[in-house]
Structure formats: C-alpha cells, structure tokens
N, C-alpha and C positions, 0 to 999 in steps of 0.2 A: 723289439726296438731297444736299441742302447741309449743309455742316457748321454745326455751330452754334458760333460766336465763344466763344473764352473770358469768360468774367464777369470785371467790372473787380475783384471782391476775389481774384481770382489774381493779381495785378499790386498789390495795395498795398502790399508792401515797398517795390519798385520807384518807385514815385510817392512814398510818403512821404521813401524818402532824396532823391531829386531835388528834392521842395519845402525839405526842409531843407537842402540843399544848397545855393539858391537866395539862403540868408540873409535873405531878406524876410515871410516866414511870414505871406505871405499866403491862402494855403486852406491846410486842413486834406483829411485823403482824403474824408472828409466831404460837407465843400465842391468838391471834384472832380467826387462821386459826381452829387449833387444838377445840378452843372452840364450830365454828360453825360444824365443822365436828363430833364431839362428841354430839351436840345435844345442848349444853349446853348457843348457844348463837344463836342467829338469823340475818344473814345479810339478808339488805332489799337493792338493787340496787335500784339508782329512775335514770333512762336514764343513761345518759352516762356521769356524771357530777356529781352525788352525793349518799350517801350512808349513811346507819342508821344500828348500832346494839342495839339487844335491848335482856334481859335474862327475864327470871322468875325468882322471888323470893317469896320463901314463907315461911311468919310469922305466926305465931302461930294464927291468926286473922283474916288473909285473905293473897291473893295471890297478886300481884304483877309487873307489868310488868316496867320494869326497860329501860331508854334509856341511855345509859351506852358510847354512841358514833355519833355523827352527822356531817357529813362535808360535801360540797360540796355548792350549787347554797339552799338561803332560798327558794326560791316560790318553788322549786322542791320539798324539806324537808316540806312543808306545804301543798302541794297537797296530798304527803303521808302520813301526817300525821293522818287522817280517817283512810283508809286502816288498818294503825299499831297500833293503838286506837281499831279497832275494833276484832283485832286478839288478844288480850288483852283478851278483853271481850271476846271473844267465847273461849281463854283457863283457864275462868272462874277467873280473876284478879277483882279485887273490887277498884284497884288504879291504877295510873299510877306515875311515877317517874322519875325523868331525872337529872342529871350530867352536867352542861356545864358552859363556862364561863360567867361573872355576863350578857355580849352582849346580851345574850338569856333574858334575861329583858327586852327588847327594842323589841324582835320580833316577829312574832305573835301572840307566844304563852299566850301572858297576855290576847289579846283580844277573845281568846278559849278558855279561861277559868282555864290555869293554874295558881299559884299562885306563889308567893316566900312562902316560909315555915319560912323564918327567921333563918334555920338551919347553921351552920358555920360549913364549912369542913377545918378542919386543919390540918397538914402534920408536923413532923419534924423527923429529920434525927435519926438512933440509932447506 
C-alpha cells in the first residue's frame, strides 16, 4: 500500500509565514493552493515540519525548474533537496533556480553547488 501525501492545509502555517516573509505578497495560501491543484506548481511536504514549492519555467533556451518557496527545518529542505533536483531533470530542466532571502547564502546550498548570480530583485510600489 502507498502512503497517502499529506494534504497542502497541513503545511499552511508553514507557507503563509514564508510568503510573508518573502515581503512581496505576492500569493496568498489561496493562491498556492489553486496553483498546485491546477498543475501549475508543485508542493513537496518533507515530514511534518517543512515544505518546498517549486514551478516550471520555460525560456526560449531551456527549461527551468524554479524554487519559488522554502520554509520549515534546513537539514529537512536539504535531505530533499536530490529528490526535487532530480524531478527537474527528468521533466527535462537544464537549470535550477530559487528565490529566498540573502540567509540562503550561508546554507547549504553554496557547498552544492549553487551560486549567487549577482542578480538584484527589486520591488516598488505603483
């Protein structure tokens, strides 16, 4: 028998402090919810303590897989980090990418091989 995944409203704390954390308030859990049920976004539960979304994007160039959302326990988010690395690659992404604050600098993701891009994401009001 396979186990059946947790349901994404186990994890809405979890995602709401993360999007507010985010400072740009851009989705609501709402808006999450709608997105993984429509296809268009992927939640990953890791135990009962941490959670990762992550989209496809695709450029003209190659494809994409986007980490758009990360909260809970790091050694959790880094045990699954393979696993979500490798669902990338088998829906055929040539990259990976991720969104977080500058903190994600400092953890483990440098010594794995990600990079800063030196990219500035900036925000203002209209």
């Amino acid at each position: 028998m396979i186990a059946e995944l947790p349901a994404i409203h186990e994890y809405r704390a979890l995602i709401e402090k993360a999007l507010a954390h985010g400072g740009r308030q851009t989705h609501t859990f709402e808006d999450v919810e709608q997105a993984v049920e429509d296809g268009r976004a992927v939640f990953w539960p890791i135990g009962e303590h941490s959670v990762v979304l992550t989209e496809i994007t695709e450029f003209p160039q190659f494809k994409c897989l986007h980490i758009w959302c990360a909260a809970g326990r790091m050694d959790d988010i880094e045990r699954a980090a393979p696993l979500i690395l490798n669902y990338g690659r088998y829906m055929g992404c040539a990259k990976a990418t991720l969104v977080g604050r500058k903190g994600w600098l400092r953890s483990f993701l440098t010594r794995t091989g990600w990079t800063d891009t030196e990219l500035v994401t900036m925000a203002k009001d209209l």
